[in-house]
C-alpha positions as a Python dict, from the first residue, in 0.01 Angstrom:
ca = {
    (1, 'X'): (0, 0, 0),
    (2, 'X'): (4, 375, 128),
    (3, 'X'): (-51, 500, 434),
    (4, 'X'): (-148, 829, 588),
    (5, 'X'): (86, 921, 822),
    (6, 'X'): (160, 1206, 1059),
    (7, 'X'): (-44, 1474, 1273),
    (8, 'X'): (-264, 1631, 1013),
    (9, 'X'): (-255, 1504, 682),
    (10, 'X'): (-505, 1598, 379),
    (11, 'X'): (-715, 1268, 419),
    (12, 'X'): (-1086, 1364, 491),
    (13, 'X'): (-1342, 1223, 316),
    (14, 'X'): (-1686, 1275, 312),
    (15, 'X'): (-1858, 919, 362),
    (16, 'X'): (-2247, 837, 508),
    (17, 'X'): (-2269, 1236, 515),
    (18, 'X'): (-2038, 1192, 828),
    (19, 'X'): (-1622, 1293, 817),
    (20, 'X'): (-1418, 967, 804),
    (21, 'X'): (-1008, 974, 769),
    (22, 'X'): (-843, 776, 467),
    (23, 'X'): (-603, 528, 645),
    (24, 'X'): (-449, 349, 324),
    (25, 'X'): (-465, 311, -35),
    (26, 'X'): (-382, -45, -243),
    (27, 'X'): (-297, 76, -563),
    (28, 'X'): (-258, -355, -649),
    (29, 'X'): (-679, -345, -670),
    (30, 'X'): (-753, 14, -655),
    (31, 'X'): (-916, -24, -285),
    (32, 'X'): (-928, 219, 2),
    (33, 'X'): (-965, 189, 310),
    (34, 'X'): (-1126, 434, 498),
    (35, 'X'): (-1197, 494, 927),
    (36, 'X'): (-1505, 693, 1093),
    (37, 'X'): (-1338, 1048, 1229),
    (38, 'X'): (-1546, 944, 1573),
    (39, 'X'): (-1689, 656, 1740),
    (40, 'X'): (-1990, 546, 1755),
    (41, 'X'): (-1974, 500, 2110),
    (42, 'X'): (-1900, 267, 2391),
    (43, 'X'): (-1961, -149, 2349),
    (44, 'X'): (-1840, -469, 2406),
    (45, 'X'): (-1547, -627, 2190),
    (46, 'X'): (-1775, -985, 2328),
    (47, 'X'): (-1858, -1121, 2660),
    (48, 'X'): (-1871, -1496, 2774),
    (49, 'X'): (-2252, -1516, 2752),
    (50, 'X'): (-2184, -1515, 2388),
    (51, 'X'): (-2217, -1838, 2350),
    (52, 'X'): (-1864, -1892, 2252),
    (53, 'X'): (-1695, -2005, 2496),
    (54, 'X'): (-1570, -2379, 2531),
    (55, 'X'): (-1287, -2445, 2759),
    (56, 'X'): (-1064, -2699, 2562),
    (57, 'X'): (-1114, -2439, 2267),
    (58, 'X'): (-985, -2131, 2135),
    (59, 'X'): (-1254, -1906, 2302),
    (60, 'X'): (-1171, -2065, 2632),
    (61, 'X'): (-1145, -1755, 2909),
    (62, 'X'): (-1529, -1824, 3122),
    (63, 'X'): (-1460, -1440, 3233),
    (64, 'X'): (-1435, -1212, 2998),
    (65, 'X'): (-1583, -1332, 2627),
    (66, 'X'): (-1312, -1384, 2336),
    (67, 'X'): (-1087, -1189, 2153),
    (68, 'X'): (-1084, -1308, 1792),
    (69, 'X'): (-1345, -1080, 1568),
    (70, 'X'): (-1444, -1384, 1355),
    (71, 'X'): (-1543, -1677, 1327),
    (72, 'X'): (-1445, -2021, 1119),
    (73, 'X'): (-1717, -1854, 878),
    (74, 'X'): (-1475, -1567, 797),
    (75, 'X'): (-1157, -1635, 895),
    (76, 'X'): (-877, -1746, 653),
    (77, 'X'): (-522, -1828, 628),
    (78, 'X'): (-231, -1527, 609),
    (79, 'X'): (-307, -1541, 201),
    (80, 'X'): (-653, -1506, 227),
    (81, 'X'): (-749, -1775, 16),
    (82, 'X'): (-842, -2084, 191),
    (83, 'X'): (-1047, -2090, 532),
    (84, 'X'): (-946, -2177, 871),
    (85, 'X'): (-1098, -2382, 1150),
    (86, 'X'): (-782, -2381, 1408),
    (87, 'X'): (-567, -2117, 1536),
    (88, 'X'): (-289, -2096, 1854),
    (89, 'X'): (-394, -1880, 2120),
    (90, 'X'): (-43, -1760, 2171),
    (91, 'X'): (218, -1674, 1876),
    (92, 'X'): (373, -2035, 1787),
    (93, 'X'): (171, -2259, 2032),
    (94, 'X'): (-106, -2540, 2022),
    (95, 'X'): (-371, -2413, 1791),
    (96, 'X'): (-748, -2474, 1904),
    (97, 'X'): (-1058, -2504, 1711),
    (98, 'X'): (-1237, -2168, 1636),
    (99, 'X'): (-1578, -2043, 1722),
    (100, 'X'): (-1868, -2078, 1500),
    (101, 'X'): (-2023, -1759, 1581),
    (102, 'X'): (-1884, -1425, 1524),
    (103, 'X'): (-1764, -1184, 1772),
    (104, 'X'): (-2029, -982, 1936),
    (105, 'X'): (-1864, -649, 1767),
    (106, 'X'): (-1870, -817, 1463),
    (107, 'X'): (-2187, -880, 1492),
    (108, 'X'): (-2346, -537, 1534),
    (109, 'X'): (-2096, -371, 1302),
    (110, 'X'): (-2204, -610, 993),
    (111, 'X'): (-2589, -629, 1058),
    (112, 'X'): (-2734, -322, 1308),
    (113, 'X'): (-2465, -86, 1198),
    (114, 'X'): (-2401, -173, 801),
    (115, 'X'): (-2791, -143, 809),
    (116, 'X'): (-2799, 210, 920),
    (117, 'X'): (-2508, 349, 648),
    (118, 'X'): (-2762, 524, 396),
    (119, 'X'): (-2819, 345, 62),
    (120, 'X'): (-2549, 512, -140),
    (121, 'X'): (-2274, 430, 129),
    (122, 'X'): (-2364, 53, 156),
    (123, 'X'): (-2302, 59, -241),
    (124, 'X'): (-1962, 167, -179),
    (125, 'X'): (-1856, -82, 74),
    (126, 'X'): (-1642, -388, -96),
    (127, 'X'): (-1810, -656, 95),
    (128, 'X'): (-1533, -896, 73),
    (129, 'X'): (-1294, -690, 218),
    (130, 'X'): (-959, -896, 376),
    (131, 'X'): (-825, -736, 739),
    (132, 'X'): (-570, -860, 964),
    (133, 'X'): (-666, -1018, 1268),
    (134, 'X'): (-338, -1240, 1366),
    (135, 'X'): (-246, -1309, 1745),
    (136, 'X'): (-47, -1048, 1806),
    (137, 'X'): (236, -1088, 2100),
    (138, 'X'): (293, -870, 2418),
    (139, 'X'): (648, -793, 2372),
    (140, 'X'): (947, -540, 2449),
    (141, 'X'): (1177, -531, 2161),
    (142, 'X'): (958, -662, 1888),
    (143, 'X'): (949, -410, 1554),
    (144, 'X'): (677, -308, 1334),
    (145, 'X'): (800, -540, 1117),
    (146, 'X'): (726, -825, 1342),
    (147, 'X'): (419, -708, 1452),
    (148, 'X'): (269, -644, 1110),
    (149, 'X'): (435, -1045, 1045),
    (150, 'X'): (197, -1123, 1301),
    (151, 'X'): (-120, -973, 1221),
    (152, 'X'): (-91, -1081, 901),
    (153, 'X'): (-50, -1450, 967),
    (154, 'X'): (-491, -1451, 978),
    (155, 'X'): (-732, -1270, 760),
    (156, 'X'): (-1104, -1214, 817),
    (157, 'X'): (-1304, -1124, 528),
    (158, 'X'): (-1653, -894, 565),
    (159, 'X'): (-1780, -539, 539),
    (160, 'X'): (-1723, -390, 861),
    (161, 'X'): (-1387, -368, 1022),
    (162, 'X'): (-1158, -154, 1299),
    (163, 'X'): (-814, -103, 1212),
    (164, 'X'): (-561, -347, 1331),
    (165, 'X'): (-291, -289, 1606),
    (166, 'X'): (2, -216, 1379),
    (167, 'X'): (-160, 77, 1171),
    (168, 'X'): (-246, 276, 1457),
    (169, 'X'): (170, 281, 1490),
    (170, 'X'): (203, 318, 1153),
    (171, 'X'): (-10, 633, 1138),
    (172, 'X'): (288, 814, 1353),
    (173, 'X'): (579, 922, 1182),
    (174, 'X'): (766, 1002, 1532),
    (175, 'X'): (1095, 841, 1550),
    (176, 'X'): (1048, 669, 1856),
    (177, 'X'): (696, 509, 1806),
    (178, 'X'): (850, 143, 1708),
    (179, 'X'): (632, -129, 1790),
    (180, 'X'): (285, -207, 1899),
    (181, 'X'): (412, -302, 2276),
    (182, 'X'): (623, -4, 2399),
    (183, 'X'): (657, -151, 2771),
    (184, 'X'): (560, 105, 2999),
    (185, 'X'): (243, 287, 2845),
    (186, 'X'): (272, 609, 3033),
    (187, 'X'): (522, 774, 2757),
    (188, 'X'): (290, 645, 2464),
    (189, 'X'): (527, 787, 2275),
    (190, 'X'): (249, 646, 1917),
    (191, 'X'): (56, 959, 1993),
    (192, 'X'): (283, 1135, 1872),
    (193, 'X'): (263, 1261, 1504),
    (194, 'X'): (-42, 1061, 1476),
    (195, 'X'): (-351, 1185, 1320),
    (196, 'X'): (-559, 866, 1482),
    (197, 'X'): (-488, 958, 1822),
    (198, 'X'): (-774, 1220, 1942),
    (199, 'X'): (-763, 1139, 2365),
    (200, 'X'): (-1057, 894, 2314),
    (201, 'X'): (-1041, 477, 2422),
    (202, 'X'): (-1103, 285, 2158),
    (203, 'X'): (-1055, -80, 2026),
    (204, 'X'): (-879, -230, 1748),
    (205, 'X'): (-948, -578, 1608),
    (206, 'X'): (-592, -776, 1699),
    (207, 'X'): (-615, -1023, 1936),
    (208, 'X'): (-330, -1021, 2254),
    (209, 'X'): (-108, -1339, 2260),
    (210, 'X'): (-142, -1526, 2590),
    (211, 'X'): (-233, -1876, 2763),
    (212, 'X'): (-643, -1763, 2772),
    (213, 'X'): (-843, -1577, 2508),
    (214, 'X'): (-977, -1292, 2670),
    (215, 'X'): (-764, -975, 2604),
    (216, 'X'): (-790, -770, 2289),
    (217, 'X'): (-518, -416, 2231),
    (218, 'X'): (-702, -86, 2214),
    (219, 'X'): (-555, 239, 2198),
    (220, 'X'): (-566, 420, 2561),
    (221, 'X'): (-692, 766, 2657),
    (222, 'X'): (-335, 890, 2667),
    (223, 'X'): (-199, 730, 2333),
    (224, 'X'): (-73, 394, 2409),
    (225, 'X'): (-178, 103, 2288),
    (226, 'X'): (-275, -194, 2562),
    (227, 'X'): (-463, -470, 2586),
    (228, 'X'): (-793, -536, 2837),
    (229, 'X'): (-1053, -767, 2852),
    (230, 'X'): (-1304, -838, 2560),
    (231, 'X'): (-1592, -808, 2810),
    (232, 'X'): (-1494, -410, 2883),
    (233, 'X'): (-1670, -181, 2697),
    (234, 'X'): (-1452, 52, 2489),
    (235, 'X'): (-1526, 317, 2180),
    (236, 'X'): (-1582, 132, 1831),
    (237, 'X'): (-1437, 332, 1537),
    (238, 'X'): (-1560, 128, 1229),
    (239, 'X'): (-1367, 55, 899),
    (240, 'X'): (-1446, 9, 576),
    (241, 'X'): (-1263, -78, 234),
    (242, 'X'): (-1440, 115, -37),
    (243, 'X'): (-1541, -70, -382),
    (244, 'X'): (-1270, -29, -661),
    (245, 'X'): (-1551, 124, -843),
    (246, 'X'): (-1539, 452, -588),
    (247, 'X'): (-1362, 791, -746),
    (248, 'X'): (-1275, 1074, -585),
    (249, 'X'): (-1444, 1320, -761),
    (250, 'X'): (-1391, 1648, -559),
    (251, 'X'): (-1222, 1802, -207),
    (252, 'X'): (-852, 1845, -132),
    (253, 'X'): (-901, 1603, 162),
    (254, 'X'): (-872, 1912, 407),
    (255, 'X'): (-1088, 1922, 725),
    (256, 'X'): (-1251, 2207, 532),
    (257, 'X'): (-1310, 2047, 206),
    (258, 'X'): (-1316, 1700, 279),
    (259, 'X'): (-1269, 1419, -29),
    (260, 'X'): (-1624, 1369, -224),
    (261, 'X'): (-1695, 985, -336),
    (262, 'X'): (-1885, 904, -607),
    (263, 'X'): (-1946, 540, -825),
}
């Protein structure tokens, strides 16, 4: 897997007629995976009138809606292969049945917005696509290496994505940007070097460990990364992986002569 890191590298690409950013390529199935320049806007990660919440559950916080993106309909075990109904709220606790019914993000991303992307877009989208969504803990001290342990403990397979917690700190190359959790946020020291960070609030899809299920990490307005209730509305930047079948077939992947797809 490669990543694009740092504060301005060459990966724009040209996808839906709108700029998108390259955030990695998996040369083991010739995927990539690819992130919308801007959001789309302001929503919900999910609220409690869902209809997911169930208090002796996993989606058990009455308040503020749930913070997993799928549902036992999508989400599998760290390998990807076999389905999951149970997972812990909290990294190494008492796992708790899963929801039936996707996340409301999830929702609109897969049906509304997938149904908007222009005919020759939706033929590039792998539909399968596997993204980490493991718990991921609220920690000082923990590494990347750690974190990305974490995420990758559940997959959830689908079209329509946002990036997980750890790749927003792997997109910095600045010495100092070492975990997810970086204690105080005011230094948010991930901005740094980082080509994702543009000043906006915006969500990722990695749940934050604790006792209830309500709090989901998004990136902050000054760099950080933090986490906040599911029912708060916050800027949705959508992912897709791109078909094996896609080529490059033109661009330098400047802002000025962005990467040209083709099947």
């Amino acid at each position: 897997m490669y990543t694009y890191r740092g504060s301005n590298p060459n990966n724009n690409v040209t996808f839906n007629g709108e700029q998108w950013r390259i955030i990695s390529v998996n040369t083991e199935d010739n995927t990539i995976k690819i992130m919308r320049n801007a959001s789309l806007g302001n929503r919900v990660f999910d609220t409690s009138s869902n209809g997911r919440y169930n208090s002796s559950q996993y989606c058990n916080d009455s308040s503020y809606g749930c913070n997993i993106y799928g549902s036992t309909s999508t989400l599998y075990n760290s390998g990807g292969t076999s389905p999951i109904t149970t997972l812990a709220r909290e990294v190494g606790g008492t796992a708790y049945q899963l929801p039936s019914k996707e996340s409301e993000i999830s929702t609109y991303l897969n049906e509304e917005y997938y149904n908007s992307l222009n005919a020759t877009a939706k033929s590039m989208v792998k539909q399968d696509a596997i993204y980490k969504v493991g718990v991921l803990k609220i920690q000082s001290g923990q590494t990347i290496s750690t974190d990305v342990s974490q995420v990758n403990a559940t997959k959830w397979k689908g079209k329509v994505a946002l990036i997980d917690a750890t790749e927003y700190v792997r997109a910095s190359t600045y010495s100092s940007c070492t975990s997810v959790y970086q204690g105080s946020q005011s230094s948010a020291p991930c901005k740094n070097s980082n080509w994702m960070f543009n000043s906006d609030v915006w969500w990722t899809l990695s749940p934050r460990s604790g006792s209830d299920s309500g709090y989901v990490w998004y990136v902050t307005s000054s760099g950080g990364i933090n986490g906040f209730t599911a029912g708060t509305s916050r800027g949705v930047r959508p992912v897709v992986t791109l078909s094996p079948d896609v080529k490059i077939t033109g661009g330098d992947g400047s802002s000025t002569n962005s990467y040209q797809l083709s099947l």
